[in-house]
KEKOLVO-810117 format. One record per atom (N, C-alpha, C, O): x, y, z. Coordinates in steps of 0.2 Angstrom, whole numbers, padded with zeros to 4 digits, always signed. Example, Ala and Ser with C-alpha at 12.3 -4.5 7.8 and 13.67 -1.06 7.14 Angstrom:
+0066-0028+0039
+0062-0022+0039
+0066-0016+0039
+0071-0017+0042
+0064-0011+0035
+0068-0005+0036
+0064+0000+0039
+0067+0006+0040
***
This chain:
-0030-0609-0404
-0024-0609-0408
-0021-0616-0407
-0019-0618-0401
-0019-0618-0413
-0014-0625-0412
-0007-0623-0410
-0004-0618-0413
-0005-0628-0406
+0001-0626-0402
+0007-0626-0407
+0012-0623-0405
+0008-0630-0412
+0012-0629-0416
+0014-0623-0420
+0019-0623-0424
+0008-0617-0419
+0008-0613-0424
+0012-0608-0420
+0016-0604-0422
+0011-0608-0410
+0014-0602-0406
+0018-0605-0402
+0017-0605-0396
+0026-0610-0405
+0032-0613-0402
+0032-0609-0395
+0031-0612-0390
+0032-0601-0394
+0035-0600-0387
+0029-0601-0383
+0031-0603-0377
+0023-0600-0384
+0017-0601-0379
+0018-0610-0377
+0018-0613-0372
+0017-0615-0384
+0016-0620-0381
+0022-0626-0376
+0020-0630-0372
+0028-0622-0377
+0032-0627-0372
+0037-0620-0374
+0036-0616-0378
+0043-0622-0366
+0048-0617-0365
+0053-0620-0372
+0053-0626-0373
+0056-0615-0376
+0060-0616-0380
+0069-0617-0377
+0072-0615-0372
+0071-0620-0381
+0078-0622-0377
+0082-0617-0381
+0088-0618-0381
+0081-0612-0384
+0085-0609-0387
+0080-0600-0385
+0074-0600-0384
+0086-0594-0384
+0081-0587-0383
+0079-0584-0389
+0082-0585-0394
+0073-0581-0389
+0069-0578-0394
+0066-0573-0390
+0064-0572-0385
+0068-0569-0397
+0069-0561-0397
+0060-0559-0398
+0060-0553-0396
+0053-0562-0400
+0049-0561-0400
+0047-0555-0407
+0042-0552-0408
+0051-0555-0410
+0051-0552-0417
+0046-0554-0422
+0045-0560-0423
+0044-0550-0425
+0040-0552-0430
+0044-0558-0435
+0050-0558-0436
+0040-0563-0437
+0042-0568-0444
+0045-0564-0451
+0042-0560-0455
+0050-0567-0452
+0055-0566-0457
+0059-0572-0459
+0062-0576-0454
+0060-0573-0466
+0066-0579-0469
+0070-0579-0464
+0072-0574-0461
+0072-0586-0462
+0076-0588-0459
+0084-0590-0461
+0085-0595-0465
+0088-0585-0458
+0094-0582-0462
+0098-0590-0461
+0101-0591-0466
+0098-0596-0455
+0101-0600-0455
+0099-0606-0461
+0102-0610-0463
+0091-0604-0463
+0090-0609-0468
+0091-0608-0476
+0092-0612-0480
+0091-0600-0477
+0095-0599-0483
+0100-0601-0486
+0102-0603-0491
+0105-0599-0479
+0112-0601-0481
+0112-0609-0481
+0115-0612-0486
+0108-0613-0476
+0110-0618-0478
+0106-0622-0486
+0108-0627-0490
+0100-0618-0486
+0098-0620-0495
+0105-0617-0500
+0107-0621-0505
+0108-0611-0498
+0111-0610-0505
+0118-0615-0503
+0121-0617-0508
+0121-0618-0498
+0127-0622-0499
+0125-0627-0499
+0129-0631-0502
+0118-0632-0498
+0114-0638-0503
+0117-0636-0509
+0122-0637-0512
+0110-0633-0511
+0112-0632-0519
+0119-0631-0523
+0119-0634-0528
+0123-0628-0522
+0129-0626-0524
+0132-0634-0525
+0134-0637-0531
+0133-0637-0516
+0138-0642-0517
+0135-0649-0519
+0138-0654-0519
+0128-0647-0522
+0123-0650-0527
+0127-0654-0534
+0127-0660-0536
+0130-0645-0536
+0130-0644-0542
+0141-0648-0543
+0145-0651-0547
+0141-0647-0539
+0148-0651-0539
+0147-0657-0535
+0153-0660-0535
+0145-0660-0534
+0146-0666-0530
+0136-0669-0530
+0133-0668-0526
+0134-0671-0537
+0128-0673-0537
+0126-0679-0536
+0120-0681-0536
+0132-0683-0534
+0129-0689-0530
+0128-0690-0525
+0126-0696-0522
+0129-0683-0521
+0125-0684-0513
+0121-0680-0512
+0120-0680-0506
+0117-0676-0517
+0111-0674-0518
+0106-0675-0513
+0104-0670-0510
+0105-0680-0511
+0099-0681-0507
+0100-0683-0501
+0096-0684-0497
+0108-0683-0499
+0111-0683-0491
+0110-0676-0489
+0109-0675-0483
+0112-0670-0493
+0110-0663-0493
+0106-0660-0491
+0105-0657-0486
+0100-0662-0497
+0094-0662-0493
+0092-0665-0487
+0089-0662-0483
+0092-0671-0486
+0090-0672-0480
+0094-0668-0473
+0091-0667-0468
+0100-0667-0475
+0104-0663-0469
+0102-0656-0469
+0103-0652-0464
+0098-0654-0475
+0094-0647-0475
+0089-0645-0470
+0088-0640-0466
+0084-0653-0471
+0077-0652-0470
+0078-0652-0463
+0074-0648-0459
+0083-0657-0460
+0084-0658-0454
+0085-0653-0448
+0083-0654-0442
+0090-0648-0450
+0094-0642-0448
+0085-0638-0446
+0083-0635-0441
+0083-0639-0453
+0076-0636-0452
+0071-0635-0447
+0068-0631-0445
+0071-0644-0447
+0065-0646-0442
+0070-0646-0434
+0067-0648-0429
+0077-0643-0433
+0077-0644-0426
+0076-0635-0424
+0076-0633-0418
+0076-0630-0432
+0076-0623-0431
+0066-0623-0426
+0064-0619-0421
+0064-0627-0429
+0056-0627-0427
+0054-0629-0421
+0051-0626-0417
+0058-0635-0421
+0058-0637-0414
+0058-0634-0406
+0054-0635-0401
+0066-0630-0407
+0066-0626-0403
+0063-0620-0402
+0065-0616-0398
+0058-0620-0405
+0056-0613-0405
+0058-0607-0410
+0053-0604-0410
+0064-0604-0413
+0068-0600-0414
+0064-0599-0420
+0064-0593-0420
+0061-0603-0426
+0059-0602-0431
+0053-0605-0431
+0051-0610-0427
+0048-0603-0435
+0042-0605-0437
+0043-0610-0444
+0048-0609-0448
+0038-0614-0445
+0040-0619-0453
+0042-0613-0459
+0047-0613-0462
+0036-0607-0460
+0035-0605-0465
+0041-0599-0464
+0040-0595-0468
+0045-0598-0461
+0052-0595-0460
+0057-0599-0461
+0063-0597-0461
+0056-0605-0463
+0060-0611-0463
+0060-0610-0472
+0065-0608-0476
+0054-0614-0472
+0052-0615-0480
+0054-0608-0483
+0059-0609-0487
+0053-0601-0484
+0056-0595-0488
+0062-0595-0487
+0065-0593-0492
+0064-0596-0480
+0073-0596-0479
+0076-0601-0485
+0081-0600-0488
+0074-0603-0484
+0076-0611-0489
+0073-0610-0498
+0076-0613-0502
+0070-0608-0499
+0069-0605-0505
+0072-0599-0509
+0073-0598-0515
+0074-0595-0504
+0079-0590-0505
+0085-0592-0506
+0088-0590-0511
+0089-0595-0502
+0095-0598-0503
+0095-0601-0509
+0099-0599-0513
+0091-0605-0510
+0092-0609-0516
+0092-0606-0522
+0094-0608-0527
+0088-0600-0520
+0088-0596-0528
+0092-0592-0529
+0093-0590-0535
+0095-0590-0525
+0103-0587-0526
+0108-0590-0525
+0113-0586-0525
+0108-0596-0526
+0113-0603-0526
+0113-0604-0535
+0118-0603-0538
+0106-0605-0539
+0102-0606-0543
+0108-0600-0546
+0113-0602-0548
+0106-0594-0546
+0111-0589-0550
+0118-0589-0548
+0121-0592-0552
+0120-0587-0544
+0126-0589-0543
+0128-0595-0550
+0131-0593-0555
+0126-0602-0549
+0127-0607-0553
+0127-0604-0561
+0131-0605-0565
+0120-0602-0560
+0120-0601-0568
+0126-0596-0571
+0129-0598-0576
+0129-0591-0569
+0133-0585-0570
+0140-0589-0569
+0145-0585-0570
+0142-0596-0566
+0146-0599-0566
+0149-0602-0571
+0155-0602-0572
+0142-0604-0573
+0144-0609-0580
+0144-0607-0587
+0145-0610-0592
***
């Protein structure tokens, strides 16, 4: 198995993990739905947003604490309930 697939076997994580099955990750939702939201108000910084999204993301991977694809749904989710939220706004 490649080691990027089993964070706690390939290197010690710097953060504790609970050894729980995979699930959205609740820190990357939130941060997909206030992306998007502060998107919709402030769309010239769009892409500092995201980049400060992906990034939160890639240090959740890093330490171990989340896998990508807990990353990627967390972040998909937020954003679709950003999405509504928005739409029922306007």
């Amino acid at each position: 198995m490649t080691p990027w697939l089993e964070p706690k076997k390939a290197h010690k994580t710097t953060a504790p993990t609970s050894g729980d099955p995979s699930y959205p990750s609740n820190q990357a939702a939130v941060v997909g739905t206030s992306a998007t939201v502060l998107s919709y108000a402030y769309p010239e910084e769009t892409a500092f947003r995201e980049y400060k999204a992906s990034e939160e993301g890639d240090y959740m991977v890093l330490t171990g604490v989340n896998f990508q694809k807990d990353i990627a749904s967390g972040y998909a989710l937020g954003r679709a309930v950003a999405q509504k939220a928005v739409d029922k706004g306007q």
